[in-house]
C-alpha positions in Angstrom: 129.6 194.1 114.6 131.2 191.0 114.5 129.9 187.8 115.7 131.3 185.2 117.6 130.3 181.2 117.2 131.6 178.8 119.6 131.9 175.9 117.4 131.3 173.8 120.0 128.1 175.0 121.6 127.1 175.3 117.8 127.5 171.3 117.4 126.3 170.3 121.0 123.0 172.2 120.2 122.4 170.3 117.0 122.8 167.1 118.6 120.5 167.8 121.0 117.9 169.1 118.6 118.6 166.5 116.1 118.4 164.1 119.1 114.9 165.6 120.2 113.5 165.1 116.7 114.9 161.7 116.2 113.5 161.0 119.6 110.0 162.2 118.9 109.8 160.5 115.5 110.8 157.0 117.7 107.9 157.8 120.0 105.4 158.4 116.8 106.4 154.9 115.9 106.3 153.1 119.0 102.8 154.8 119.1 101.8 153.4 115.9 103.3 150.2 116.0 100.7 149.2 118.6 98.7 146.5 117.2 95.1 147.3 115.9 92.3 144.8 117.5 89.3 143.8 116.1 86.7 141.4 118.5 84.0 140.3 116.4 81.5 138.6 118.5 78.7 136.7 116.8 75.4 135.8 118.7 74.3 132.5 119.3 76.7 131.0 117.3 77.8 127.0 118.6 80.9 125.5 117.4 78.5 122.9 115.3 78.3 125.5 112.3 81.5 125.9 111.4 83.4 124.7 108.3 86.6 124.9 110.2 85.6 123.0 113.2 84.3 120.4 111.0 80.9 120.7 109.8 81.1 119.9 105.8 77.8 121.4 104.7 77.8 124.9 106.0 79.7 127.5 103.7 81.6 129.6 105.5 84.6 129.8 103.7 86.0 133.6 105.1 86.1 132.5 108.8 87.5 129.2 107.2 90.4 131.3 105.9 90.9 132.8 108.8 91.4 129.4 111.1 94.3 128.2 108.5 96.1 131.5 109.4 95.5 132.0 112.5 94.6 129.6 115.5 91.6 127.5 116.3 90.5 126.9 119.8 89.4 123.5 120.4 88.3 124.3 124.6 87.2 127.9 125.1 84.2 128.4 126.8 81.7 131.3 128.2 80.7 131.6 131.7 76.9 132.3 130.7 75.1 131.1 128.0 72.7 134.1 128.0 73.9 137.1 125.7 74.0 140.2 128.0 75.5 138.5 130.7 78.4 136.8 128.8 79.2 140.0 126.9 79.5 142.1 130.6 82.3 139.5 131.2 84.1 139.9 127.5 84.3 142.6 128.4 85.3 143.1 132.1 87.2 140.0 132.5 84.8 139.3 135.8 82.3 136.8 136.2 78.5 138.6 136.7 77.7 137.5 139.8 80.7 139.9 141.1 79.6 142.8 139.1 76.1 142.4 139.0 75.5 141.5 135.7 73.4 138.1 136.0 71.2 138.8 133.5 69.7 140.8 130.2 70.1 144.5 130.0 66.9 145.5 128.2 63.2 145.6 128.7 61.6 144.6 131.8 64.8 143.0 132.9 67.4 145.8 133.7 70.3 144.3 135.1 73.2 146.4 134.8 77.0 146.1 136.3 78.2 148.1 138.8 79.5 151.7 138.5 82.9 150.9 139.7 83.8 148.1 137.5 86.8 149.2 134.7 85.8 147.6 131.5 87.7 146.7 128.4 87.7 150.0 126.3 87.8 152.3 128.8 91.1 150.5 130.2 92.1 150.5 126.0 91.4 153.8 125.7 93.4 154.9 128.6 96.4 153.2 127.0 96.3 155.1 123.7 93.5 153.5 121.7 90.4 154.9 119.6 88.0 152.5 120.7 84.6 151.6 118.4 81.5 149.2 118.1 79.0 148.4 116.0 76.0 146.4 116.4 74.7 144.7 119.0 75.6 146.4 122.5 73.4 144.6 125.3 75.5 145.9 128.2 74.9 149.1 130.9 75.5 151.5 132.1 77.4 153.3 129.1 79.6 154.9 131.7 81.5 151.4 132.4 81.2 150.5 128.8 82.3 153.2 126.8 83.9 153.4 123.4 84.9 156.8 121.8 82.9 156.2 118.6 79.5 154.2 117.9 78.6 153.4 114.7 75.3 152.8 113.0 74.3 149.9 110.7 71.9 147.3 110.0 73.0 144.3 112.6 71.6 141.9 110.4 73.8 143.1 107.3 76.8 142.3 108.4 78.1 143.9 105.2 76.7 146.9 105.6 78.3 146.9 108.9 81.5 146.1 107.6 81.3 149.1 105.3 80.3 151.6 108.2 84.1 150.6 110.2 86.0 151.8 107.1 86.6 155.5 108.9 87.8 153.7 112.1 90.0 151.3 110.3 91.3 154.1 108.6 92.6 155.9 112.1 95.7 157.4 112.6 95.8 155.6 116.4 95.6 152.2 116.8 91.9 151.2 117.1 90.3 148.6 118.9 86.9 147.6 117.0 83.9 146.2 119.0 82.1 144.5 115.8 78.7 142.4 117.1 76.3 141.3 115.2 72.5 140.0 115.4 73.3 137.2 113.4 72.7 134.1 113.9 69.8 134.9 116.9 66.2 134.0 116.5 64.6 136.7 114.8 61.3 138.5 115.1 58.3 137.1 115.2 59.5 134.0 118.0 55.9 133.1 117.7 55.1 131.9 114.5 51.6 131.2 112.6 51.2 127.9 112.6 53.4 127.0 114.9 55.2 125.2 113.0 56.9 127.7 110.4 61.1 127.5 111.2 62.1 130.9 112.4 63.6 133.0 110.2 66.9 133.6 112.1 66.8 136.7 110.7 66.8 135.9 107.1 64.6 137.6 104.6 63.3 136.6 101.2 64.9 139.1 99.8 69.0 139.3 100.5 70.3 142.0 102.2 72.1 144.5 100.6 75.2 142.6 98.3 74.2 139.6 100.4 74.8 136.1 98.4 71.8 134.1 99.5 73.3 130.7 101.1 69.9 128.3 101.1 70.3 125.1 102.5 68.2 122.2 102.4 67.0 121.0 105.6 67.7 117.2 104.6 71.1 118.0 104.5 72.0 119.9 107.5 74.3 118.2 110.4 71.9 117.2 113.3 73.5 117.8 117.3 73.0 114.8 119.6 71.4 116.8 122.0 68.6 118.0 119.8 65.8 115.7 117.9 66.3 114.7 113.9 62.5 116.0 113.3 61.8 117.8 110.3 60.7 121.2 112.3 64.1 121.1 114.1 66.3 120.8 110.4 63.9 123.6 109.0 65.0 125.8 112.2 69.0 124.7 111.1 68.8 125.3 107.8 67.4 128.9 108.4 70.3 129.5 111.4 72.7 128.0 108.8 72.3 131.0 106.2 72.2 133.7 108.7 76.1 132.3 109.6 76.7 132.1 106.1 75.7 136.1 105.8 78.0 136.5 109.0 80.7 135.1 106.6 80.2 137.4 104.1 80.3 141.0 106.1 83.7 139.5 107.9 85.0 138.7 104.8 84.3 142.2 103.7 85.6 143.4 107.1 89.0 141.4 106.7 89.2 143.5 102.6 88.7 146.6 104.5 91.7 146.3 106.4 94.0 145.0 103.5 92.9 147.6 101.5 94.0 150.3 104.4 97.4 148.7 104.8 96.4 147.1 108.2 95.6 144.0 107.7 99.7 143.2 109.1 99.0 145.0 111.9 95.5 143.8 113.4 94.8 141.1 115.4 91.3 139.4 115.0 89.7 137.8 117.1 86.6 135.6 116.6 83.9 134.5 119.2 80.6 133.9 120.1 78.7 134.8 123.4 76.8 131.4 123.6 75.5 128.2 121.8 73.2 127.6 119.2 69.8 129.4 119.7 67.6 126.0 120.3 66.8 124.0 123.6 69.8 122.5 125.1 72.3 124.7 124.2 71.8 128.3 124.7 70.9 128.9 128.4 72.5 125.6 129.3 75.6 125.3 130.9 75.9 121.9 128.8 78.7 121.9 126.0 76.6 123.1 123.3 75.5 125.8 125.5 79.4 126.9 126.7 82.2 125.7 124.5 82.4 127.8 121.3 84.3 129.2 118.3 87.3 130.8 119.4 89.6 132.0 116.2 92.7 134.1 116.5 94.8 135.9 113.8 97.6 137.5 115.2 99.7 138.4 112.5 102.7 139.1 115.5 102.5 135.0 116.2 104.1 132.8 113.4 103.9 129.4 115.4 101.2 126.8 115.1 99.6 128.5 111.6 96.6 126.8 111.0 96.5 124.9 114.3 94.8 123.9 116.9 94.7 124.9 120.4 93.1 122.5 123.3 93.6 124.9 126.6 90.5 125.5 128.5 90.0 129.2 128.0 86.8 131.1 129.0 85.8 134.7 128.4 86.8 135.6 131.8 90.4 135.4 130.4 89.3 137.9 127.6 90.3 141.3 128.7 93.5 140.3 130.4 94.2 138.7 126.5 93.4 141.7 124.5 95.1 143.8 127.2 98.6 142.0 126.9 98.5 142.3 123.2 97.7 145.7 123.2 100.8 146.3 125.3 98.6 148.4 127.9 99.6 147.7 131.7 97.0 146.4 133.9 97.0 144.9 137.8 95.8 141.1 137.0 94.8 141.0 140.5 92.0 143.2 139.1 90.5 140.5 136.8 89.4 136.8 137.8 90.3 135.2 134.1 93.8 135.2 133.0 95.6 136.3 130.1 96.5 132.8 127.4 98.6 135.7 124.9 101.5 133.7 125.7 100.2 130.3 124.7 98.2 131.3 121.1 101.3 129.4 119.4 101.1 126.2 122.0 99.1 123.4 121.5 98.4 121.9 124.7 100.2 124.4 126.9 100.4 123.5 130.2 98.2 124.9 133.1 95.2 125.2 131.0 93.1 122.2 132.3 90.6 123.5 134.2 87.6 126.3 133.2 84.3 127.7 135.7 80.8 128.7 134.6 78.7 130.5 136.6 74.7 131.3 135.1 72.2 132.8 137.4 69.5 134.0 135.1 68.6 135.0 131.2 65.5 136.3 131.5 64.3 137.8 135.1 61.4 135.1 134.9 64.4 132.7 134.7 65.9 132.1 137.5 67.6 129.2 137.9 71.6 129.2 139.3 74.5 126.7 138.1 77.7 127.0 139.0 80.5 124.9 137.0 83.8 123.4 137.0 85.5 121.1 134.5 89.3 120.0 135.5 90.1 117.8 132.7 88.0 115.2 131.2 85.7 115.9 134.4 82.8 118.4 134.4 80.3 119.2 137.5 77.6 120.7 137.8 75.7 122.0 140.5 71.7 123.2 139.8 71.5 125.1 143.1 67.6 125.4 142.4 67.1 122.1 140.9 63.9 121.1 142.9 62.2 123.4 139.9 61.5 122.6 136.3 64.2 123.8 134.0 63.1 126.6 132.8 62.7 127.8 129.0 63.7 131.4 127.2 60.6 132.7 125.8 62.1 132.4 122.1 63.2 128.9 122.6 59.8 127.5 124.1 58.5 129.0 120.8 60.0 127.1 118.5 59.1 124.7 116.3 62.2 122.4 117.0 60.4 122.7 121.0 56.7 122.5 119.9 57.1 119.2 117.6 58.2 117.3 121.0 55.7 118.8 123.3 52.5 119.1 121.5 53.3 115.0 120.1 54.0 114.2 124.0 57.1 112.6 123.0 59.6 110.6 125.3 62.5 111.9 123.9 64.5 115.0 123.3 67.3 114.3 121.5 70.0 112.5 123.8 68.1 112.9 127.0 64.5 112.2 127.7 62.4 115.4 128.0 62.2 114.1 131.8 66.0 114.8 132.0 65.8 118.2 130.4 62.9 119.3 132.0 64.2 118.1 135.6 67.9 118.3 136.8 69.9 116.5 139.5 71.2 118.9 142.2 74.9 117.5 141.1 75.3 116.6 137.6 78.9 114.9 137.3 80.2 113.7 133.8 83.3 112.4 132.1 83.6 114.4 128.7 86.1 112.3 127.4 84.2 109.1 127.4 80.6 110.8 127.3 80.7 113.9 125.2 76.9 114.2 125.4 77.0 114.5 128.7 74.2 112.1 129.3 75.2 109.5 132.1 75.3 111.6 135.3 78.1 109.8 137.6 77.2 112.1 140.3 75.5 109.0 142.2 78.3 106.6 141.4 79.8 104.9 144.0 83.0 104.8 142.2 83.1 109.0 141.5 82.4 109.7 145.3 86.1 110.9 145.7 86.5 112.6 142.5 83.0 114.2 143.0 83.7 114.8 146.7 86.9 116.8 144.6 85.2 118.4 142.1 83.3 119.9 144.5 85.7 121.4 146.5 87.6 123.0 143.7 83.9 124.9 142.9 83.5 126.1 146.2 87.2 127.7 146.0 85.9 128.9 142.8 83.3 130.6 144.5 84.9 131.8 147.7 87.9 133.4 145.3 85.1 135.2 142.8 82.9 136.5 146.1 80.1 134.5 144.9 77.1 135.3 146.8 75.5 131.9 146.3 78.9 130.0 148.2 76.0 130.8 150.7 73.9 128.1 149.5 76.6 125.5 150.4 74.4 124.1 154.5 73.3 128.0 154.1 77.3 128.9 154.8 76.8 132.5 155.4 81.1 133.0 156.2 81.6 135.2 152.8 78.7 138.1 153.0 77.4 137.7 156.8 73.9 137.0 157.9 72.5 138.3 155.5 70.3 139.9 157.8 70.2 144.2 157.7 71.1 145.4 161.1 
């Protein structure tokens, strides 16, 4: 039997299956070539401990390294300075008081976000990525914030926890790490016998496991403005110094990881924290040491601006929209209210950056006490909706020692401000941040500032109508955004 080959339906089919293999191997690389992302978000960690944004006693030489390749943010900000509700807008690119997340998750507190909110790695995963975290979670429900993989590890030993991503950074898909630590928070006991004792910031006598103990002397530690040059107050700074020091350490070990896997080229990192410093007037403030942070980038895609700085007003909000765009995954930004800066990482004062909204409603559920925030410029408002009542303290911060020296000795002043001031807001809190960094001469009353408060004012009330904030209400009780009020 003899059997015929058309030569040309011979070569046509081996084009095409040639073509399908070629075109299936492209796809495999497209696939890959996504970029890996890593968001490593420290807790309660101010912009005042850094090497890289200036402070010359604190070693911190890893995250150091990683601001002369990469980019430093001189203006990015969170909307809360309370941990669980900043990391529910990380990670949903919404503020809380949309989303129901105005508080902490845990313990007696139990706010949670709402079920219908899309968060950032459930949108990741949808686009192709193995999502992970480690360490400290502080969001719910796990249905809005899931990740494929959780992994365990001591959230102090930030080493340790750099050794338990190795699997992850070793996957096949691109993977987007979640990596949080407990470091540089107030650690357990807040209370401390006498009351005097520094906390321990979770330090130990002994170092963690491969840890390099970083002990520093409490005479030579850097002093804020905004808090008092007592000795209990540089005891508490030298302890939150080497817990940041330790945070150095695991991402240094993290950042070996991924050049030892062959990814380091291909993984963008991101650095952060969810608030300010752990000590009165900064974390659960809405004044600069409470809401501008660290914010370090390393995209190894972006060659512009190496080892420079970047001065647009950026806030968490504008997060997920971020790591979105450089993940290449599609997205409606009408979903989101931040917006994404990817394009501006190289810039150093792009344009359209200038203005930045806070929005803090409680930390504690004993704490209630609203501000809502806008800064255009040099100019920053504030507006303590419940400002008839005393300021009110987190539980771990009336604890301390850095607290305690200045109230049990009665003293008049705490740090910049006089405890008067601390203790009892204006309603409108108006300052110039260029001329008055320490935001301690409130211009709110000024004769002078009547037009740009009278301004100011109105841009937080778009703000507020734009974000369906229900406290636009509070504005001569306008009730135009939710109704009454009252349940028909």
């Amino acid at each position: 039997m003899k059997i015929k080959f058309n030569l040309g339906l011979l070569l046509c089919t081996i084009t095409l299956l040639v073509s399908s293999c070629t075109s299936k191997k492209e796809t495999a690389v497209v696939k890959s070539s996504k970029p890996n992302i890593v968001l490593f978000v420290a807790d309660d960690h101010g912009k005042d401990a850094l090497g890289c944004y200036g402070n010359s006693v604190i070693q911190t030489p890893n995250l150091d390294r990683m601001a002369s390749e990469g980019v430093r943010f001189n203006n990015a900000y969170c909307t809360s300075a309370s941990c669980a509700a900043s990391r529910s807008v990380i990670l949903t690119g919404k503020f809380g008081h949309a989303t129901g997340s105005y508080g902490h998750v845990h313990d007696y507190h139990h706010f949670s976000t709402y079920d219908n909110v899309k968060s950032l790695p459930v949108l990741l995963e949808a686009g192709g990525y193995e999502t992970a975290r480690i360490g400290k979670y502080h969001v719910a429900p796990e249905s809005v914030y899931h990740f494929n993989t959780v992994l365990e590890a001591d959230p102090r030993s930030t080493l340790e926890m750099a050794d338990a991503c190795v699997d992850v950074i070793k996957s096949e898909k691109p993977f987007f790490l979640y990596f949080c630590t407990d470091d540089p928070h107030r650690g357990h006991p807040f209370v401390s016998e006498p009351w005097n004792l520094p906390n321990t910031f979770g330090n130990k006598k002994e170092p963690y496991p491969g840890e390099i103990q970083m002990v520093y002397d409490p005479k030579d530690v850097v002093v804020p403005d905004f808090l008092p040059d007592t000795k209990e107050s540089r005891e508490e700074i030298a302890q939150y110094y080497q817990s940041i020091s330790r945070i150095d350490q695991g991402f240094g070990r993290l950042m070996k990881h991924l050049k030892e896997a062959g990814k380091i080229d291909n993984t963008i990192v991101l650095y952060i924290s969810d608030n300010g410093m752990a000590f009165p007037g900064a974390k659960t403030t809405v004044y600069e040491p409470g809401i501008q942070l660290p914010c370090i980038i390393k995209d190894p895609t972006k060659k512009g601006n190496k080892g420079g700085v970047n001065n647009a007003k950026i806030s968490w909000v504008d997060l997920t929209p971020t790591i979105l765009d450089m993940a290449n995954v599609s997205y409606d930004a009408k979903e989101f209210h931040g917006k994404s800066f990817d394009a501006v990482i190289e810039q150093e004062n792009p344009k359209g950056w200038d203005d930045v909204y806070a929005s803090h409603t409680f930390h504690e559920i004993t704490m209630y006490y609203p501000m809502k925030v806008a800064i255009e410029k040099n100019y920053k408002l504030i507006w303590n909706i419940a400002w008839q009542l005393d300021y009110p303290f987190a539980s771990d911060l009336w604890a301390s020692s850095t607290w305690q020296s200045v109230y049990r000795n009665k003293a008049k002043m705490y740090g910049n401000k006089t405890v008067e001031e601390y203790l009892r807001h204006a309603e409108f809190e108006l300052f110039d941040l260029e001329k008055d960094p320490g935001e301690v001469h409130n211009l709110a009353d000024k004769k002078e500032y009547q037009d740009i408060l009278k301004h100011m004012k109105s841009k937080l009330k778009k703000f507020q109508l734009d974000t369906r904030d229900p406290w636009l209400i509070m504005w001569d009780h306008d009730n135009s955004l939710q109704g009454t009020g009252v349940d028909l």
